[in-house]
C-alpha angles and dihedrals in degrees: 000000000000122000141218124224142203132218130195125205138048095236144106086263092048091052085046089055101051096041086054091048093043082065102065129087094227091058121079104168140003127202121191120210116243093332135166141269091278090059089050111120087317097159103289086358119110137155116232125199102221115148096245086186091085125055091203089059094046100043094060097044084060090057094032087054096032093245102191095182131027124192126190120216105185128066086208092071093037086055091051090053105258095147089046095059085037106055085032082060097051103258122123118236138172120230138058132298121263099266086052105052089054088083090082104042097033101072097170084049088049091050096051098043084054088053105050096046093045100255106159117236143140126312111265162163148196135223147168095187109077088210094050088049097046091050087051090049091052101040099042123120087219126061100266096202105125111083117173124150123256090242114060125208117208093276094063081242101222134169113201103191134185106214139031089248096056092045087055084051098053088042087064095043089057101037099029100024107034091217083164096040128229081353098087111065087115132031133214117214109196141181112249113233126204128225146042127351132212144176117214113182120187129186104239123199097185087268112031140041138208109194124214118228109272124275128200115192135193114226118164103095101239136059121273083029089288123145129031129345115262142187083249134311096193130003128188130188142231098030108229090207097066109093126199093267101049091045090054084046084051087048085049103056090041087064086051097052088045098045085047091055096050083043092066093034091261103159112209136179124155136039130343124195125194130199110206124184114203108205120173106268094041149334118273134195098243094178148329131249116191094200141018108321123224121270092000086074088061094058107044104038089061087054084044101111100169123077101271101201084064085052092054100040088052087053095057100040094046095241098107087116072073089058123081095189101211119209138201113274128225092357139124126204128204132188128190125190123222116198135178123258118283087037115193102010108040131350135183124246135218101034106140120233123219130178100061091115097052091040084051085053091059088066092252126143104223104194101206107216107166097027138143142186126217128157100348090310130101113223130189111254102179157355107303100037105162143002120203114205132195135198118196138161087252129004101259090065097044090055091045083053092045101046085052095060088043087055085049092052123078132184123157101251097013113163135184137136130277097204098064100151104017091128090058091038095051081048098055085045099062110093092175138030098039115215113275084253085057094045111090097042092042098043088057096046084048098053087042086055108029134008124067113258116277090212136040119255108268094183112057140268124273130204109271091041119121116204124218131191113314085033091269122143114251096159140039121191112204097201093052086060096053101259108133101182114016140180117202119230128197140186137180113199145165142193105232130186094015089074087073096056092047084055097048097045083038083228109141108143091104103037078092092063098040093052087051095047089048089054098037098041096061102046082064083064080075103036091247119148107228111240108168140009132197121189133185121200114221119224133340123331116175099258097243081061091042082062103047091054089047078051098051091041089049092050087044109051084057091062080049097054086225128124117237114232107195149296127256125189133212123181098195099206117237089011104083122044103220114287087026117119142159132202133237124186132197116187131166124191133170133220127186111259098242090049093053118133139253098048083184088166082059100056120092158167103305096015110151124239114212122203126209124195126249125201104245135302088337095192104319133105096010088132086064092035096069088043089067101041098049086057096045119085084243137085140215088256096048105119121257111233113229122358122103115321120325115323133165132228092256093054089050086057095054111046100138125247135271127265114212108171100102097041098050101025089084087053097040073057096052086080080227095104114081093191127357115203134210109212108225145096103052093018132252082336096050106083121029088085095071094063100031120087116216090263093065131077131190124220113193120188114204090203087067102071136030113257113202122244090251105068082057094056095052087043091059112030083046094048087231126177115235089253080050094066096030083057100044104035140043079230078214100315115119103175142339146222124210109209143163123273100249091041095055106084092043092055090039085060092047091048102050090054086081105011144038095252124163132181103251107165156329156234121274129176108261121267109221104239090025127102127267088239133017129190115203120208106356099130090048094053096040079056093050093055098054084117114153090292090158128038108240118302091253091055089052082050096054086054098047091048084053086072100078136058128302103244115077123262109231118222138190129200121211110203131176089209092246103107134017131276121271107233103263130141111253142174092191133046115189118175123181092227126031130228092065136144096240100049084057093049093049087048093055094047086043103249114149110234130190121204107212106182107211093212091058085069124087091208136004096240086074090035087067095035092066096050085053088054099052091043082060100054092053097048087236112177100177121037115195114201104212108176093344105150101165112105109243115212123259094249087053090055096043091055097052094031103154105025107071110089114187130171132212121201098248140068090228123053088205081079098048123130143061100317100039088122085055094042079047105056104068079062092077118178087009123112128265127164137117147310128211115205149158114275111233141199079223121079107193097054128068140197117196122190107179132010121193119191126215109189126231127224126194085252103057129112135222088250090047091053094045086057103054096046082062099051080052096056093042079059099044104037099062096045086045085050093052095042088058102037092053089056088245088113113043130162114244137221091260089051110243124106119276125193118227116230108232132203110246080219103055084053092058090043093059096024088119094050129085117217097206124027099163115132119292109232103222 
């Protein structure tokens, strides 16, 4: 049955919102709330005058006018909970909860979520004290030019300013003068970046995201970015400048974001919008939106080709892994805002508006935000009054459209922009010296193309190739290699996040691998044989390093059966700390036409799925991966239990991929697979939509195939769901075949000769209400496998202390005497009151202690004198504050900046303080614990160095809670004390932790020494 639906807001967006949903079949009618003149009896379009103000109000229009769907346009009303009373009053709305949507009107709350998870953004402060505001301005090592205040308004109120005395101005405007209004109780100072912005939006489940092509927007007024700041002028999509790679590393960071917010119970489900800036040493997070941007939402819903009410009704009810958003293809869409004079400050009312009929004729969609209607005429009745937007096959032709239906449209006073896509167009104009984000895809095309090989072939030569000088091959002809009628593939592809890993465990002998089978691997997707592979290396490995991954490509591509055709290198200054690298893979392959996969017509009702093992993670899910382990009680060094010889955790993690192309090739060949599938981005889901039409389904059986320990591992110690884990991991499955019935036995033979393969599923006609693809039994047999993977948690400790040096790091704990001591190894005990618990625990185990008593100071500058001067005498390097509520001076904490190592009992450090248990509880079944981190002079940074979750269930109590959180810190503090103790964590210059990367060998040297014997406190 048809719904209605409710939209709430009186914007462009908000008109953009309700013509997409007007499109789609579930949808019957849609009333917009209070909504403008271009939501004004438009077809199923009507405007309602609901207060939207009141929940109570609003919650029974939607029962008393049988509201099936309720969305929420500004971030204004998501950040004052409407979602939260809505959904509490059984009415089913889009959008975040309200936590979560302070993200984007919270700017001091944003910068300091980014912060503390290591995404990275622009330098900042923030201050309530103009004075305070205006010294820091004029004494900081970054160009303080950006003043906005912490809380935003629905304009993103923001002052770009060009010199330190205007940024003190603006700071008094806001603070002294509220030229935004309430929002300026508190200030944000922050660094001004240079460079390209962009907006990237995903859909988010909870689990999963679907992410939106990219949009860059203009918003400065005024042509060449001049004037004031604005919301948008002038917005464009996709953005031509973003290449493959940086979109995977958006993606990226868009994982990270999400995987941060559940981390913390932030429960989201909408839409997310990130600002990047892409300067030219990095991208940076510049700012959230927890909902369509504006003009953002004009662009991308035109290029929206899927219904958008199903989008929407998968995202709330945490199905959109069931959703394959479909885009336009081969479009481009433009919007141009048109305001009313004195835009953003002031602007004049009641001025009519002609022209939107001839502008409609010219097959434009104009989105109406600050329109009215009186007597038959539509008047303008704000600042941001239309947007015309424009969809083309290219961008030239959609701006040419655009600025037509701006010509048609007349309004005294009218003002937009007339650059709207220079960027873009700058861009399309350059014929040589790509932009840096071009750069690594393009430097390996144009060494594939164009330029002679830098290195010799190091696999050898095939029939077709043609040698130039130096023996390397420049030319390939097809014919000479047997092919008759071919088709080129190509793929670019990296490794991502394991990366990371290979850099930590300073293991790089197999990257090479797991870039070819990436490449490789996915030119099978198509049946193509691979012939040749390029690769470029991305920033600046030590050479001896350099040299190990040449060595692993080389040994690769021989698996692969391709020829490599060179390396190029490529530094990119400012983006790479010395021995950081990342890899970047070109390989072109050819399959005869009629060979070609996947043969979809072919594939039908019974059909058999075979899948075939992989040997572990292969590349995908690392992001998560580090998540888990930073918050296990094991480290990438902790031994594997079983398995062949000794081996880590981290090698286990980075057993390189699999390479299938010489085993299937011959069956790809056979003319009996339909599809084959490479099992990677989105995990053993990911893929099977690509190749099934809406009236298939897929079955998977887990019993079928052998899933190795370590997905059970990841399952358990991450608290994952079983579509968690379906989404993130191949669960052992590499790749699979999709066969007929009579043929499957035959090929599964063919296949194990070579392979571990089983018959895991099959093809079913689609149900309507069930899922695209279903996977039986996973979480059952990922249960069944939780055999002893790892040793005990104490002998992986033993491993991970065995890092350090030799000699025993000495540690104090300062305790108040309030609570009790965090388990931590100590040589020194010092407690600001006598008589406690824990003086008389550290005596018995034979601890000294010392009792400074802070009131028997006459300042606290000799208060903390005295405790330096204990710490001295006893030659204490770490100091660990269990309990310690006093405030230690600034000069106490400069001196031993670094080595004082505290907890609170959240994950967040937004819920600290004395009623954190209470603030917990209406969280139930979400996750609370602890974080360890470096104590700093510096209030508004943070370094943590360990979290550890305790999870919270509806019938828990603030002392069980309580509880918990303190069984969390007794598990954290002691690994975060060795980590730091054994120099593997250490606090940087910039002030955030930084993880030391440590030599497998100099582990095993020192594997049967202990690197801190002091006395345990129990």
């Amino acid at each position: 049955m048809a719904d209605r639906v409710l939209v709430l807001g009186s914007g462009g967006r908000e008109h953009a919102l309700a013509w997409q949903l007007a499109h789609s079949p579930h949808v019957k009618q849609v009333l917009v709330a209070p909504g403008n003149a271009g939501t004004a009896n438009s077809g199923k379009i009507s405007n309602s005058a609901v207060l939207i103000s009141n929940p109570t109000i609003l919650a029974q229009f939607c029962k008393d006018h049988n509201i099936g769907l309720v969305i929420a346009g500004p971030e204004a009303l998501l950040a004052a909970g409407i979602v939260d009373d809505l959904v509490a009053a059984g009415v089913r709305c889009f959008g975040p909860t309200a936590k979560a949507a302070q993200l984007g009107t919270n700017r001091s709350l944003a910068n300091t979520f980014l912060d503390r998870h290591g995404i990275p953004t622009a330098k900042w402060r923030a201050f309530t004290n103009p004075q305070e505001a205006c010294t820091f301005i004029t004494s900081a090592d970054f160009p303080a030019l950006v003043v906005r205040p912490s809380s935003l308004g629905p304009q993103k109120e923001v002052i770009l300013t060009s010199s330190t005395e205007e940024s003190c101005k603006a700071v008094q405007e806001i603070l002294q003068d509220n030229v935004f209004g309430n929002t300026g109780e508190t200030v944000i100072i922050e660094e001004l970046l240079t460079g390209e912005e962009v907006s990237c939006l995903c859909f988010v489940d909870g689990v999963t995201f679907a992410t939106m092509p990219p949009i860059q927007v203009q918003k400065q007024l005024l042509d060449g970015d001049q004037g004031p700041s604005t919301v948008g002028m002038g917005a464009y999509g996709p953005v031509s400048q973003i290449s493959e790679v940086l979109l995977e590393k958006i993606k990226g960071t868009l994982r990270h974001i999400l995987v941060s917010m559940k981390k913390e119970g932030m429960s989201y489900a909408g839409v997310l919008q990130i600002d990047l800036i892409l300067t030219k040493d990095s991208m940076k997070v510049i700012s959230f939106s927890c909902h369509f941007g504006d003009p953002q939402c004009q662009v991308v819903l035109p290029l929206l080709k899927s219904d958008l009410y199903e989008v929407i009704r998968d995202t709330i009810n945490g199905r959109l892994h069931d959703s394959t958003l479909v885009w336009a293809d081969d479009c481009t869409a433009v919007s141009v805002v048109m305001a009313s004079e004195g835009y953003p400050e002031c602007y004049n009312e009641g001025r009519e508006i002609t022209g939107l009929l001839q502008a409609k004729e010219l097959g434009l969609e104009v989105f109406h935000g600050a329109t009215t209607i009186k007597d038959d005429k539509v008047m303008i009745n704000g600042g941001r009054i239309l947007t015309v937007t424009a969809l083309k096959n290219d961008l030239t032709s959609a701006l040419e459209a655009a600025y037509k239906g701006l010509a048609a449209i007349y309004f005294q006073g009218a003002v937009y922009r007339k650059d709207v896509g220079y960027q873009a167009m700058k861009f399309l104009r350059q014929s040589v010296s790509p932009s840096y984000k071009e750069k690594i895809t393009d430097s390996i095309a144009c060494s594939v193309l164009f330029q002679p090989p830098k290195l010799l072939t190091v696999s050898g030569s095939r029939s077709g190739s043609h040698k130039q000088q130096g023996g390397v091959p420049g030319l390939f002809d097809l014919r000479a290699s047997g092919y008759s009628d071919p088709i080129l593939v190509s793929q670019t592809k990296g490794i991502g996040t394991k990366l990371k890993v290979a850099q930590l465990c300073n293991k790089h002998d197999k990257v090479g691998q797991d870039l070819v089978a990436m490449c490789v691997n996915d030119l099978l997707c198509q049946g193509a044989e691979p012939l040749f592979l390029d690769y470029c290396i991305c920033g600046k490995p030590d050479d001896g390093v350099a040299q190990t991954i040449t060595e692993g490509i080389a040994e690769a591509c021989k698996l692969a059966g391709c020829t490599i055709l060179g390396r190029d290198t490529n530094e990119m200054a400012g983006m790479y700390s010395p021995g950081e690298y990342n890899l970047v893979g070109f390989a072109v392959g050819a399959v005869e036409r009629g060979m070609k996969l996947p043969q979809e017509e072919r594939i039908a009702d019974g059909d058999v799925l075979i899948g075939i093992a992989s040997s572990g993670l292969h590349t995908q899910g690392f992001s998560l991966v580090r998540e888990i382990i930073l918050t296990s009680s094991l480290h990438y060094f902790s031994p594997v239990s079983g398995g062949c010889g000794a081996q880590t955790l981290g090698e286990q993690l980075l057993t390189p991929s699999k390479i299938y192309s010489k085993v299937l090739l011959p069956v790809l060949r056979s003319g009996n697979v339909k599809a084959f599938i490479h099992v990677a981005e989105g995990g053993l889901l990911g893929r099977f939509p690509q190749i099934l039409s809406e009236q298939f389904s897929i079955i998977l059986d887990a019993h079928n195939w052998k899933i190795p320990d370590i997905f059970s591992w990841l399952q358990e110690v991450g608290g994952l769901s079983e579509r968690e884990m379906a989404q993130m991991f191949n669960c052992g499955i590499g790749a699979v075949l999709v066969v007929q019935k009579e043929l499957a036995r035959n090929v599964l033979k063919d296949v194990q000769n070579h392979e571990d393969a089983w018959l895991i599923g099959k093809v079913i006609r689609n149900l309507a209400g069930c899922p695209q693809i279903e996977i039986k039994n996973l979480r059952e047999v990922l249960q069944q496998n939780r055999s002893p993977f790892l040793q005990t948690v104490s002998d992986g400790g033993r491993l991970l202390w065995a890092t350090g040096t030799k000699r025993k790091v000495k540690v104090a704990v300062l305790i108040s005497g309030t609570e009790p001591a965090s388990c931590a190894e100590v040589v020194l005990v010092i407690a600001s009151r006598s008589g406690v618990e824990e003086l008389k625990t550290a005596s018995r185990a034979g601890i000294p202690t010392r009792v400074i008593d802070h009131k028997l100071y006459g300042s606290r500058s000799e208060y903390d004198g005295t405790i330096d001067s204990v710490l001295e005498e006893f030659s204490i390097e770490l100091i660990c504050l269990a309990g310690f509520v006093r405030v230690l001076s600034n000069n106490f904490l400069k001196k031993w900046n670094g080595k004082i190592l505290s907890t609170y009992p959240s994950l967040s450090p937004l819920t600290k303080g004395s009623n954190v248990h209470r603030q917990t509880l209406p969280a139930a079944d979400k996750a609370t614990g602890c974080t360890v981190h470096f104590v700093l002079a510096d209030p508004s940074l943070e370094a943590v160095i360990v979290q550890e979750p305790a999870s919270v269930k509806a019938e828990d109590t603030e002392e069980t809670v309580s509880q918990k959180v303190k069984e969390a810190e007794g598990r954290a503090f002691p690994v975060a004390l060795q980590l730091v103790a054994s120099g593997m964590v250490q606090l940087g210059a910039d002030g955030k932790t930084c993880w030391k990367r440590e030599s497998w060998l100099l582990i095993r040297q020192n594997e049967r020494h202990g690197c801190s014997s002091s006395h345990t406190l129990q």
